[in-house]
N, C-alpha and C positions, 0 to 999 in steps of 0.2 A: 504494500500500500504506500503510496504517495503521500506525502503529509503535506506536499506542497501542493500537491494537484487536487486532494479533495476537500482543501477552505475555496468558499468562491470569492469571486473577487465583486466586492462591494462597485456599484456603478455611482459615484457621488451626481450632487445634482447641477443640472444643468450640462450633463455630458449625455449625450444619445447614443446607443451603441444598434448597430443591426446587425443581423446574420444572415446572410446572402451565400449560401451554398457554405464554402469553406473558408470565408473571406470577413473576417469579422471589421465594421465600419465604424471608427470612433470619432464624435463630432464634438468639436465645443468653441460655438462663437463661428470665425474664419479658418481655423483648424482644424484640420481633417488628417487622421492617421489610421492605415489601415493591415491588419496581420492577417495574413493568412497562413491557416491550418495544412493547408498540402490536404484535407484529409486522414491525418495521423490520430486525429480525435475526434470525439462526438462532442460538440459545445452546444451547449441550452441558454439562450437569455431569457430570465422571466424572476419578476418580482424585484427588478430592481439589482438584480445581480448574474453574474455570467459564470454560467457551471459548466465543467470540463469533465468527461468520462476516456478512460481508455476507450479504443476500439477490441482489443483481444486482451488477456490475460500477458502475453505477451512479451517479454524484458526492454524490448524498443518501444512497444506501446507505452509501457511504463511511461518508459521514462520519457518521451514526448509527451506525456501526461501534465508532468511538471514541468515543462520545461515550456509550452504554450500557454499554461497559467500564469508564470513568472511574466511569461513577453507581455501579456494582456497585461496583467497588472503593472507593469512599468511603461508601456504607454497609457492608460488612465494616470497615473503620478506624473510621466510628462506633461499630457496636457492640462491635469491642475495646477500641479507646483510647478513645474522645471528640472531639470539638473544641474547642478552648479560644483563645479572642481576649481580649485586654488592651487597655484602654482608659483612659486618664490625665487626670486634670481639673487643668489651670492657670489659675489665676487666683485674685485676692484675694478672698474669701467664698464660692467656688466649693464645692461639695460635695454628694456622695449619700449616700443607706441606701435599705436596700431594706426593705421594711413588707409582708410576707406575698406577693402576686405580681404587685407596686406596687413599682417604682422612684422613688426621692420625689429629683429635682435642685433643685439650685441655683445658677443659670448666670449670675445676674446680671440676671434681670427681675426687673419688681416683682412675679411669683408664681412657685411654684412647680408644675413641670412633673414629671408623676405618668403615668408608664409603666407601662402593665398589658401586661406579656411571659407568652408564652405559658408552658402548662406543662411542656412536656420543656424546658425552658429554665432551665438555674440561673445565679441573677446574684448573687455575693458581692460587696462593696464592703471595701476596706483601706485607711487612711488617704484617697488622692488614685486609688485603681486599681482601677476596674469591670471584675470579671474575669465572662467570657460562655460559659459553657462546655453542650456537649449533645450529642447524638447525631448527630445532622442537620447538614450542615457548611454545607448553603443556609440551614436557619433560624438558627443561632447566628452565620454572617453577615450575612444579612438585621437581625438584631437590634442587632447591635455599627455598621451601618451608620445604624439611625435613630437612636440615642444618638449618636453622633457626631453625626449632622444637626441638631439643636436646638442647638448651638454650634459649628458647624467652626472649626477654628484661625483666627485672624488673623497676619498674614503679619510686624504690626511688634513687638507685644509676645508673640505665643505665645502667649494666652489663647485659652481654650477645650479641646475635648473631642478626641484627639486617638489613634490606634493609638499602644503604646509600642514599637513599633519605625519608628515615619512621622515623619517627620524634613522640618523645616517649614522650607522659604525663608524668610528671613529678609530684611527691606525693612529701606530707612534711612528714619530720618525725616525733618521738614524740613531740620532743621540740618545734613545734609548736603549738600545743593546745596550750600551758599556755600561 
């Protein structure tokens, strides 16, 4: 049994959802997101909530069980709240702005490195902290994950691009051994 796949997922209000074959339709306001099932499961909307069945006993059924539950319920969280990830630049002349739907860094090569992020994707920059916020919780991690990659932290002084809640091991230098 699924413990994710048999709570249903609450419809809050002012979100409309439909079920069109295998293609479940999420609305709210000018926002429109839509998942579909392949098929992999049986889904029921009724009473204000979207219930999710295996198709067979199965061990892939299964686990498509859970795993189309999870996606529904994180597109209704997108389009109520959002996703939003925080991302922190250390180092000495390190720094971004964002230039129309152009990320402009500066990491410490001898150029700069100019990120064109998609459009349901908003990137704000504050002093040292590229905030990644948007609907879609795959694509505003997807995004917050290559800006991190263009500088991952180093281990002995903490320079580079870094989650503000990721918390970096810390190495000794040489002057340790002796």
């Amino acid at each position: 049994m699924s413990r994710i796949g048999k709570q249903p997922v609450v419809i809050p209000d002012g979100v409309e959802v439909k079920l069109d074959g295998n293609v479940l339709t999420f609305k709210k306001g000018n926002v429109q997101k839509e998942l579909d099932t392949k098929g992999f499961v049986n889904v029921e909307v009724k009473d204000g909530e979207i219930i999710f069945a295996p198709k067979s006993d199965d061990r892939q059924d299964r686990a498509f069980w859970g795993t189309f539950r999870s996606l529904a319920n994180n597109v209704v969280i997108g389009i109520t709240q959002g996703y939003k990830k925080d991302l922190e630049i250390n180092g000495v002349g390190y720094k971004a702005a964002v230039k129309g739907n152009v990320l402009e860094l500066h990491l410490g090569f001898s150029h700069p490195i100019n990120y064109d992020f998609p459009k349901d994707v908003k990137i704000a920059v504050e002093k040292n902290i590229i905030s990644v916020s948007g609907d879609d919780k795959q694509v505003v991690g997807q995004v917050a994950a290559e800006i991190r990659s263009f500088r991952p932290p180093e281990p002995y002084k903490g320079k580079g691009v870094k989650y503000v809640d990721e918390h970096i091991i810390r190495k000794a230098g040489k002057t340790a051994a002796k």
